[in-house]
C-alpha positions in Angstrom: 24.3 57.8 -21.2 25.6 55.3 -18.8 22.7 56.9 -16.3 20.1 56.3 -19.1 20.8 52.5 -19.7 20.3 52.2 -15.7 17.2 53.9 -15.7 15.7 51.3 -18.2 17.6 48.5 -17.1 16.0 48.3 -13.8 12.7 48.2 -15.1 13.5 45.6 -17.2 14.8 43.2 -14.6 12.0 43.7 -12.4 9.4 43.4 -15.5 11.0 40.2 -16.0 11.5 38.4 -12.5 7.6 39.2 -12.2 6.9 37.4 -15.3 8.9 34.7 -14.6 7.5 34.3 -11.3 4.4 33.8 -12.9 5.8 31.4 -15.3 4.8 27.7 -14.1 8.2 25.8 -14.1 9.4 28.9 -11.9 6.5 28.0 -9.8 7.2 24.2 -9.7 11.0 24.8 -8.7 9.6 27.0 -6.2 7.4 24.6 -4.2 10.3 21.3 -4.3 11.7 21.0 -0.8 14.8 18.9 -0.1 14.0 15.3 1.4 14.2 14.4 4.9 16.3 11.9 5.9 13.5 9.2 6.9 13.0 7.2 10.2 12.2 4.1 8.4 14.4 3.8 5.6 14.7 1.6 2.8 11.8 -0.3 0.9 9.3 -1.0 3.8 6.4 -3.0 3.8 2.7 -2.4 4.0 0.9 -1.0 6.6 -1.1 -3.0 9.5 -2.9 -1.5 12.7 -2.6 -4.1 15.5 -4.3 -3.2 18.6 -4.9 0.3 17.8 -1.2 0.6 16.7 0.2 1.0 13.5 3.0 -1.2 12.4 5.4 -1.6 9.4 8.5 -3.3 8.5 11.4 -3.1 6.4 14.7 -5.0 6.5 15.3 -6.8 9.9 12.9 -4.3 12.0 9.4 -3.4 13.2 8.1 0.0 13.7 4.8 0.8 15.6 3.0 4.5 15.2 0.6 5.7 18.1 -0.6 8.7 16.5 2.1 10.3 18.0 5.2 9.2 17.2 7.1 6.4 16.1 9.0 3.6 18.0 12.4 3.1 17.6 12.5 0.0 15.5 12.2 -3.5 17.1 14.9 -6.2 15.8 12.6 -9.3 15.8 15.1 -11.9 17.8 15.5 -14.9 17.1 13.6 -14.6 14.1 15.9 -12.7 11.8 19.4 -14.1 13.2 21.4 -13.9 10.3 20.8 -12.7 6.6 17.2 -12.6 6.9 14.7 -10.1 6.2 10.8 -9.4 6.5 8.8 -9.4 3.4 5.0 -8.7 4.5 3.6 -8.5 7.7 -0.3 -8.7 8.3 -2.7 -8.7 11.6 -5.7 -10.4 12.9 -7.7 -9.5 16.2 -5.2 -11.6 18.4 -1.3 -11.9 16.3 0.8 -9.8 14.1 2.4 -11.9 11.8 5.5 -11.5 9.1 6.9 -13.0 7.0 10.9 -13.9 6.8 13.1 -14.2 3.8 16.5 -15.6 4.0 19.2 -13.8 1.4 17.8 -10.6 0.6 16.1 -11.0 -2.8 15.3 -14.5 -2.3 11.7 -14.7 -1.9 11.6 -18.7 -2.4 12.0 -19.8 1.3 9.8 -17.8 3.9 8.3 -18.6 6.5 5.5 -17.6 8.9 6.0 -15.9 12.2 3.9 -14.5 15.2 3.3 -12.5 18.1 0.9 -11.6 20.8 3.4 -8.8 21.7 5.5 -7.2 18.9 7.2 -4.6 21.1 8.9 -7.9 22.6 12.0 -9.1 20.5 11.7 -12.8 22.0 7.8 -13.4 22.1 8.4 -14.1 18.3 7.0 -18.2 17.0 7.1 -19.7 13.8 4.1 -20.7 12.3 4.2 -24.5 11.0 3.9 -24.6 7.4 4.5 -28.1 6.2 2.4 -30.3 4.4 3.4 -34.2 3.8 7.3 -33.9 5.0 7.9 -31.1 2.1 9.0 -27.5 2.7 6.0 -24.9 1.6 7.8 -21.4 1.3 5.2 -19.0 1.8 5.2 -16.0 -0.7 3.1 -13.3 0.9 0.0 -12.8 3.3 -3.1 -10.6 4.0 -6.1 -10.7 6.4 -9.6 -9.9 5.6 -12.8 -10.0 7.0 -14.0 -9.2 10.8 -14.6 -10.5 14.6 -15.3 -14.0 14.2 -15.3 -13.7 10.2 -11.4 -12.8 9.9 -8.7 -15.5 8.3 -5.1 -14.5 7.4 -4.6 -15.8 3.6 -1.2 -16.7 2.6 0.2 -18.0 -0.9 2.7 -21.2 -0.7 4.6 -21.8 -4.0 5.7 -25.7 -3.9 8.9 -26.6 -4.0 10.8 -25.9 -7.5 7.5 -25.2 -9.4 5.5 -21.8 -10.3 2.5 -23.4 -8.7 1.2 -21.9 -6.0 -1.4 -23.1 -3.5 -3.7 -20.8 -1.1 -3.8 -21.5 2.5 -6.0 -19.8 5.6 -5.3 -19.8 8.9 -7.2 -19.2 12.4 -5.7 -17.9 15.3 -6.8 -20.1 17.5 -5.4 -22.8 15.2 -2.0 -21.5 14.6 0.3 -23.9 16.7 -0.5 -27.2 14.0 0.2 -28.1 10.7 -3.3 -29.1 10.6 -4.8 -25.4 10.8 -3.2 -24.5 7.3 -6.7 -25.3 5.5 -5.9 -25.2 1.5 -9.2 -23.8 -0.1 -10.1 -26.0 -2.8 -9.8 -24.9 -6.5 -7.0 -22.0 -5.4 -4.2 -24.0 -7.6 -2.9 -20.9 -9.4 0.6 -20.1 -11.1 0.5 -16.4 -9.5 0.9 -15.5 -5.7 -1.3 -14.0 -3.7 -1.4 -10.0 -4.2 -4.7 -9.1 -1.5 -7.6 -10.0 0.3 -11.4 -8.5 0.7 -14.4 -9.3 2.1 -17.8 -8.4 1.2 -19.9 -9.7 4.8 -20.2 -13.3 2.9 -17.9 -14.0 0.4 -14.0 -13.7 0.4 -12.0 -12.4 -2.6 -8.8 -13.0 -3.4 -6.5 -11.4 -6.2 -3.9 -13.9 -7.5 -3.7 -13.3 -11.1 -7.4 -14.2 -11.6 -10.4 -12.4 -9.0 -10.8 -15.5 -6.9 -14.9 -15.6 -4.9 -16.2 -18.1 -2.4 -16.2 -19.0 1.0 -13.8 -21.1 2.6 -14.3 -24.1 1.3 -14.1 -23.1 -2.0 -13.5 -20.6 -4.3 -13.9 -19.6 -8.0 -12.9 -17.3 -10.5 -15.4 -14.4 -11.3 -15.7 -15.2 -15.1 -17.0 -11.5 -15.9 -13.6 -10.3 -15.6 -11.4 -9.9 -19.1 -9.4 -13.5 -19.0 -5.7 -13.4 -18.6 -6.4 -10.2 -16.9 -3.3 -10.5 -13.6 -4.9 -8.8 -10.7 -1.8 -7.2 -8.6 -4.0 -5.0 -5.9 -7.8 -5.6 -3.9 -9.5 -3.2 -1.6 -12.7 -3.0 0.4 -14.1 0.9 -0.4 -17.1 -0.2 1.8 -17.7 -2.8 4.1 -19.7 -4.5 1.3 -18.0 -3.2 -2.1 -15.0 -4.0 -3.4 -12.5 -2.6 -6.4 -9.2 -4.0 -8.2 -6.5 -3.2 -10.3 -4.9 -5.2 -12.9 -1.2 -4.9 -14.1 -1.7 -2.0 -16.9 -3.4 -0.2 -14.3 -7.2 0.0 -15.4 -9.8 -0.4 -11.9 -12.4 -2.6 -12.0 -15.3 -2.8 -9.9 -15.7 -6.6 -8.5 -18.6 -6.4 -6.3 -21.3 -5.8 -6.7 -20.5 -5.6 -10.6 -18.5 -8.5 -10.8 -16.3 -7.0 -13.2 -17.3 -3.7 -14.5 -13.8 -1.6 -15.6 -14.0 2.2 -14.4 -10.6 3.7 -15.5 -7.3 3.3 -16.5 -4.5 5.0 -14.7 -2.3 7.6 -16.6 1.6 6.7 -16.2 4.1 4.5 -16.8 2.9 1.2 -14.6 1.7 0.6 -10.8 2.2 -2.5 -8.8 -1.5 -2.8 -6.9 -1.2 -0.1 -4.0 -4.3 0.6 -3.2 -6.1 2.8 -0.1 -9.1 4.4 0.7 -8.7 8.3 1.8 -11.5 10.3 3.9 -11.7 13.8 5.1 -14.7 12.7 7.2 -17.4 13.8 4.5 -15.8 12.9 1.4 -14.2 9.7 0.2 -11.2 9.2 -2.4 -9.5 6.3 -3.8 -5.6 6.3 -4.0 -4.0 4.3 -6.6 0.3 4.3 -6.3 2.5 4.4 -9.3 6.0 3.7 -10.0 8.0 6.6 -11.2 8.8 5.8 -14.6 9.4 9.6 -15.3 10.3 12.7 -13.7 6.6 13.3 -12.8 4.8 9.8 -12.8 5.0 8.8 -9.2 3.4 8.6 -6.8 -0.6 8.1 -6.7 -3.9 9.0 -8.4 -7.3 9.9 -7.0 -10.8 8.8 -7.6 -14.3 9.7 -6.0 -15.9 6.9 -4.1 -19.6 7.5 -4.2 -21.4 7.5 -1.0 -22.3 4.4 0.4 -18.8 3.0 -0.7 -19.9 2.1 -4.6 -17.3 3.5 -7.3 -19.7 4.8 -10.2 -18.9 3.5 -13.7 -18.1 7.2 -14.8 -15.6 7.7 -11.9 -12.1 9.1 -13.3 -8.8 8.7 -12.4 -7.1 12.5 -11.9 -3.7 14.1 -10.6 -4.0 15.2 -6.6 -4.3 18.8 -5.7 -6.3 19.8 -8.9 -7.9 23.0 -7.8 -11.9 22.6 -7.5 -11.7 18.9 -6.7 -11.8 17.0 -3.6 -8.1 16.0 -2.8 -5.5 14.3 -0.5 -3.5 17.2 -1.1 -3.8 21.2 -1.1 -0.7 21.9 -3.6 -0.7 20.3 -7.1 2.7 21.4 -7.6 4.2 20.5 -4.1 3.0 16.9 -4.6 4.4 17.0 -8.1 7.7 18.2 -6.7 7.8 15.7 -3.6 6.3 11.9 -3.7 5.7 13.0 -6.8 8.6 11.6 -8.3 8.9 8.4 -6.4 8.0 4.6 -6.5 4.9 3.9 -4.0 4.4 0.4 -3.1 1.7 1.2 -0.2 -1.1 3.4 0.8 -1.9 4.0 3.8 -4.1 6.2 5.8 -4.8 6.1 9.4 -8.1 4.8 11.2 -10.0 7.3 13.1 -7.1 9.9 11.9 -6.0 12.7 13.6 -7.4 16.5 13.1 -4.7 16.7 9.9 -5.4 13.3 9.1 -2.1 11.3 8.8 -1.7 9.6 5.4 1.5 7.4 5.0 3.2 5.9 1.7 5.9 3.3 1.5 8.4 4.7 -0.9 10.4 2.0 -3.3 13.5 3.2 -2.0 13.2 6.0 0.1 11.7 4.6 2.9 8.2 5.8 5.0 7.0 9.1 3.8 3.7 11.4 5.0 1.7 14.2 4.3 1.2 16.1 7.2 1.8 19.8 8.2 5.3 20.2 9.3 6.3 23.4 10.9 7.4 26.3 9.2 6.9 24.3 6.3 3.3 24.0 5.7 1.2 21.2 4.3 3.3 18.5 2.2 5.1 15.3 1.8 8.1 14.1 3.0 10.1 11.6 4.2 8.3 10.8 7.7 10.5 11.2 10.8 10.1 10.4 14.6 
């Protein structure tokens, strides 16, 4: 008897582990991989390239990425002596600049630094940001344009009031007081979230979609009022898309206003970056992870040309028949997946596997990249 019940046992065990590696869930425990412990921890910033170098920050340090490997991270002296930290950094054709915090959480008092050499600690300046004998504490920055056409934008919130004004500066103008040119009509009660520019007009997402040139700028009226703007990206050199806070796209130029798509999830904070495999074009959309399985990012087609077509749809990454940043629905369920991205970033003129980076909320730099005897995934990124 005992020699019968063995018999069918056996069967039965191995009828079942087939099924149940069939069974999805089995599936999705199957593909999670423990995270790495990441080079750049913590919350970092965005993503700049500054003479053909990536850099990023987070905390007290600066990291630069050759398309090899990272640097160790530069401690910008004298510039964070004490309980400072950076809060965004930015590049035009001739300085990378950052901004500093003091008291981590404080964002009220920061103030504007630069460098013709980051991979010097002590080539570090401030940047002279008062107006009238009154502290301006600059809340973030962001470059746009190119050559001769490129201006760093930064947001200054006046002292002890939710008013912010919008400054630009030049490089060759940085040393004065004088070269912080306010654009006229920019008086807005929400900072600065990102830049564009179209060839001829700048636009700038502080709440409202800011157009114009220099000298001035107004609000695009298409767009739904009260509408607050948190993200801006170039998907061509002449269109442009945003997000608003509940996460629905808009097309701003050329449609001034058109809404695509909503994203599905809990809430995203404006990360925004355009992915290419050389032929085909996606745009990334970050999330924060509100729920086991709504981080990290969404995908949409960019048409060709750069336009994003009114009947474009937000979609999970990795869905099998579609175009995607990733190969593995499940593997990027399982690994950024679940996290907080507050950037986007993929490489210029990327390597064969075509680097793509994400600032994580809290668990520092991550990548997708194939990792040996790993395969094709994210993780945190490492030197």
């Amino acid at each position: 008897m005992k020699k019968v019940f063995i018999t069918i046992l056996i069967p039965a065990l191995l009828t079942l582990l087939l099924f149940s590696c069939n069974d999805p869930v089995f599936h999705m425990v199957s593909q999670d991989r423990p995270a790495l412990k990441p080079h750049i921890p913590g919350a970092p910033t965005n993503f700049v390239v500054y003479k053909d170098a990536i850099y990023v920050a987070s905390g007290k340090r600066i990291w630069s990425y050759n398309n090899i490997d990272w640097t160790n991270g530069i401690n910008v002296q004298p510039a964070l002596e004490g309980h400072k930290w950076i809060g965004d950094i930015a590049a035009t054709d001739e300085f990378l600049y950052i901004i500093i915090f003091t008291s981590s959480g404080n964002t009220s008092n920061g103030a504007l630094w630069k460098s013709g050499d980051p991979s010097n600690p002590n080539s570090w300046i401030q940047v002279q940001t008062k107006e009238e004998n009154e502290d301006l504490n600059i809340q973030t920055i962001f470059a746009a344009g190119s050559g001769a056409a490129k201006r760093l934008f930064f947001s200054i919130r006046k002292y002890r009031q939710n008013i912010y004004d919008i400054y630009y500066l030049s490089d060759e103008l940085a040393e004065t007081p004088t070269s912080n040119r306010i654009i006229e009509g920019t008086i807005v009660t929400n900072i600065l979230r990102g830049a564009a520019y179209d060839g001829e007009n700048y636009y700038l997402a502080a709440g409202s979609i800011f157009k114009g040139t220099l000298e001035s700028l107004s609000i695009i009226s298409e767009l739904p009022p009260g509408t607050n703007f948190l993200g801006i990206i170039n998907t061509s050199p002449i269109h442009i898309a945003a997000i608003s806070n509940d996460g629905t796209l808009y097309s701003v130029n050329p449609a001034n206003g058109t809404p695509i798509h909503k994203l599905t999830g809990i809430s995203n904070n404006g990360a925004l970056a355009v992915w290419s495999n050389g032929t085909h074009n996606l745009l990334l959309a970050g999330r924060r992870n509100g729920s086991p399985t709504f981080g990290g990012y969404m995908e949409m087609d960019i048409a060709v040309g750069g336009s994003i077509s009114p009947d474009a749809r937000f979609r999970e990454p990795g869905i099998a028949g579609e175009i995607s940043s990733v190969n593995s629905s499940s593997r990027f369920i399982t690994s950024i997946g679940k996290r907080s991205v507050n950037f986007l970033f993929q490489a210029p003129n990327p390597e064969p596997e075509g680097r793509l980076f994400a600032s994580t909320h809290l668990d520092g730099v991550w990548s997708y990249r194939d990792r040996p005897n790993d395969g094709w995934g994210w993780n945190a990124e490492q030197q």
